[in-house]
C-alpha positions in Angstrom: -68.7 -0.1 -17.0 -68.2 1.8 -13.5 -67.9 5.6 -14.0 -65.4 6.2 -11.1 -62.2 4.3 -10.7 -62.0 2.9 -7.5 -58.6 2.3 -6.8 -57.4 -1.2 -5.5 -54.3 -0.8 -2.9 -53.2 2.8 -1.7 -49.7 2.5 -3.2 -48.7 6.1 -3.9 -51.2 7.4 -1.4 -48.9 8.1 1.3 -47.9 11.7 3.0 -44.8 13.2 2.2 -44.8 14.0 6.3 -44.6 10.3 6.9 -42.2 9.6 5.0 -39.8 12.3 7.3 -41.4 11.1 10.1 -40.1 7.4 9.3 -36.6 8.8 8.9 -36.2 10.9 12.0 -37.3 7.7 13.8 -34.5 5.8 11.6 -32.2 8.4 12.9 -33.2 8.2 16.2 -32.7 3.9 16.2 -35.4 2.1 15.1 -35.4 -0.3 11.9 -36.2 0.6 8.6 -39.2 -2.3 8.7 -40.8 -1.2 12.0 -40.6 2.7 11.6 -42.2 2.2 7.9 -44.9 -0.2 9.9 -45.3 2.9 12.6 -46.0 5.1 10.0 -48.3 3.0 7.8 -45.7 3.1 4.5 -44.1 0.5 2.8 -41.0 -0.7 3.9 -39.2 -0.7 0.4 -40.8 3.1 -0.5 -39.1 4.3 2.6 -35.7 2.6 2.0 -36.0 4.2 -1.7 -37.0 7.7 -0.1 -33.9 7.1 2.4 -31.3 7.0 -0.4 -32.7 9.8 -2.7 -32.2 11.7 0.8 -28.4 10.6 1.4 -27.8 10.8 -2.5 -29.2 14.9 -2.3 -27.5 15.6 1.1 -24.1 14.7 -0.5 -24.9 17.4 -3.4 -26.0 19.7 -1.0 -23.1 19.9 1.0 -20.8 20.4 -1.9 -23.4 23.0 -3.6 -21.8 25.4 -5.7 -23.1 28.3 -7.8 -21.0 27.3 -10.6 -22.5 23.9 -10.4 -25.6 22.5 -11.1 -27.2 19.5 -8.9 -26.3 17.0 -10.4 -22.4 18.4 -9.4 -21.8 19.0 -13.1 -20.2 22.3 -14.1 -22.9 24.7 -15.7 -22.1 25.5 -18.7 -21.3 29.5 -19.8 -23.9 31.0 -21.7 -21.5 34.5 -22.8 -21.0 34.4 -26.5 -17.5 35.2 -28.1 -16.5 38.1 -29.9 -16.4 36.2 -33.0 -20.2 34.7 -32.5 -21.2 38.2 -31.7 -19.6 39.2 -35.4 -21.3 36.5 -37.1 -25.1 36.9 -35.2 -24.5 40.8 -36.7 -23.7 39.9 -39.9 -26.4 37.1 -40.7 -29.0 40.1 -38.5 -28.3 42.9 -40.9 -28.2 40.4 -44.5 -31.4 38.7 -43.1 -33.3 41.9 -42.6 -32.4 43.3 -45.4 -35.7 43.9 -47.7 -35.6 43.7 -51.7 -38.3 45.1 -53.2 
């Protein structure tokens, strides 16, 4: 039994820098097929990495602090006066100490 792992293909080995490369050569004209082949990526990893890009862009331009990324609203986190009443009263009846 070997004691390294030698891997078999270099799926997942690629630069992140290759993948931006790719797509400002997209941009700029050239097929998805033969800018992946440029860059030494696969085609399909790049077209996947394309659309996680147009996907984010489209939250980005309608970013709001109110929202989160996924353009939900965030929720508000400020309790209500009548949770702050209750969160007092269970505090003082839980610390209370019999001995």
């Amino acid at each position: 039994m070997p004691r390294i792992r030698v891997r078999k293909t270099s799926k997942g080995q690629s630069d992140w820098s290759r993948y931006k490369d790719a797509l400002e050569e997209v941009n700029a004209g050239d097929s998805q097929r033969k800018a992946a082949h440029k860059q030494g990526i696969n085609h399909y990893s790049l077209l996947k990495y394309l659309r996680k890009q147009s996907a984010s862009s489209h939250y980005i331009q309608i970013a709001d602090p109110k929202k989160s990324g996924f353009n939900a609203p965030v929720a508000n986190n400020e309790l209500t006066k009548t949770r702050k009443v209750v969160i007092t009263i269970f505090a003082t009846i839980a610390t209370q100490i019999n001995p």
